[in-house]
Structure formats: C-alpha cells, structure tokens
C-alpha angles and dihedrals in degrees: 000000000000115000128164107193106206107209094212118238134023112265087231128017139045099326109056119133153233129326137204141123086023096302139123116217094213086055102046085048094060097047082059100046095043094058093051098049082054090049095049092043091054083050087058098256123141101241131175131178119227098232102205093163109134123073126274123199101240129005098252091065090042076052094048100052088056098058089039079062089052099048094049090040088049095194137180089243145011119205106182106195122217141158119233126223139175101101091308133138124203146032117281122175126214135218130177090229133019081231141089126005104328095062091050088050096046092052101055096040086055098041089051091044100055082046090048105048111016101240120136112268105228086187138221114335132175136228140145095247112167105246085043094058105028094052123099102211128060103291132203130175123211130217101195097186148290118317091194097036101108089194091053104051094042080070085041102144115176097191092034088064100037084046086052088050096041087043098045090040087052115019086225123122108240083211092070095069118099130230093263083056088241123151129166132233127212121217110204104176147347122225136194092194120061090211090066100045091044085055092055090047093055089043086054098046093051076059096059096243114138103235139155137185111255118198125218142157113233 
C-alpha cells in the first residue's frame, strides 16, 4: 500500500497552527506522523511525508503544496494529522463523504486511537476541507485530540496515536513487529485473471485478514 502522511501546518509562516498547554500543534503533529511513517515502513508499505516545513505566505499556498504532493505521490491514501482546539476533548476524523474508502478507513483510525489511547472518540464527521476535496485518493483527516485540553495532552502519546493510525489503516498490531523491524508476508495465490484475485482478496477480508491485490509483470 501507498500511503502520504501530511503532518498539518508549516513549522514558520502563515500557516502555523494551534497552541495550548505549551505545545505547538505543527510540531506534535510531526512527532505523530513521523512515527507512523516509521511503523508502516517496518509492515512493508511504501510511506512519505509531505514535508510542508518552510513558510508560505498565506494558508491556501501552504494547502496547495500539499495537494500538489498528493497529486505527484499519487498514493492510495492520504491521512493529513492535525490537533483540535476551541474547549473540546477527544479525537474526531473527517471525511468529505460518508461513502466510499475514506470513510472505512476513518472509522477504524478513529475507532484504534480512542482504545489505544483512552481519549474520547468524538466520532466521524464531514467538511469540505481542502486536502479532503482536491485530492485524488481516498483522504482522511485526523484530530488527534485537544491542544488545550489540558486533560488531553497530559495523556499526549506521540508514538500511542501514530500505533492507532498505523493499526486502523492496517489491521495489523505495531507491537508485532520485531526489533529488526521484520515482519513476514504470506502469498497466498497468484492469479491471471483480476476477477479472481479480487475474489481472494474479499474472502480474506470477511476473515478479518488484512489483503490487497498487487500487480506485477513476470
């Protein structure tokens, strides 16, 4: 799988983000999104960060280059992190429709990181944010919680919110990887025809096993 994590706000410029308790929203969101690009790396996925550090001069360019990222990249999905703020506890996931991938996805992102971590899950909401309508792949956005929320960022865990994205993209638990970061994949058929790959694919996943169809050329 193809994913491009977008670590929300520029780190100077016009677009950085939200404050409260002593933290800075575009920094806490690249702790996060720089441990899961670690975590889906180590399962075998292909995984970028947008790296939209420097400053823009408004929000709508910082915005732009990010779906300019999106569009080069071309991934499979695009999860833009971000931490909420205006009196609010929780962590609560966006999608531009209640159809189609991104909703699967942000359902179960939001579902992994409330058991992970314990925050209160504020559930599946919809807007027409930007990177959420102008990308082509299936696109979520992630709340992560409450900046100032003081409740909320004394559980502040970096690597207990990146484990519950990495774990509700891929069904997989980050705890199963080893030190060395090996894991092991099992191929369970090879198929001429799409249809019947496709077919496997939907068997495994009414199982519960996470599976997709690969393309290659022998």
């Amino acid at each position: 799988m193809r994913i491009l994590i977008d670590c929300g706000h520029c780190l100077r410029g016009s677009d950085t983000g939200a404050r409260g308790n002593g933290k800075k929203e575009e920094e806490l969101t690249r702790e996060v999104g720089s441990k899961a690009l670690e975590y889906f790396r180590k399962l075998g996925h292909e995984c970028e960060l947008t790296n939209i550090d420097s400053g823009y001069n408004s929000v709508n360019s910082s915005l732009k280059a990010r779906v300019d990222k999106e569009k080069s990249y071309k991934p499979d999905l695009f999860i833009s992190i971000h931490f909420n703020a205006g009196g609010g506890t929780g962590t609560e996931t966006y999608v531009c429709s209640t159809k189609g991938k991104a909703f699967e996805y942000a359902n179960k992102v939001n579902s992994k990181i409330c058991e992970i971590t314990g925050y209160k899950n504020r559930g599946i909401k919809v807007a027409n944010y930007y990177v959420l309508v102008n990308t082509n792949a299936p696109a979520i956005l992630v709340e992560c919680a409450f900046i100032d929320s003081k409740s909320d960022m004394d559980r502040y865990n970096a690597n207990d919110l990146a484990k519950g994205i990495v774990e509700g993209v891929t069904g997989v638990k980050v705890d199963n990887i080893n030190d060395k970061g090996v894991m092991y994949k099992v191929i369970c058929g090879v198929f001429s025809k799409k249809e019947n790959a496709d077919e496997m694919v939907k068997g495994l996943k009414e199982k519960g096993i996470d599976a997709f169809v690969e393309k290659y050329i022998k």
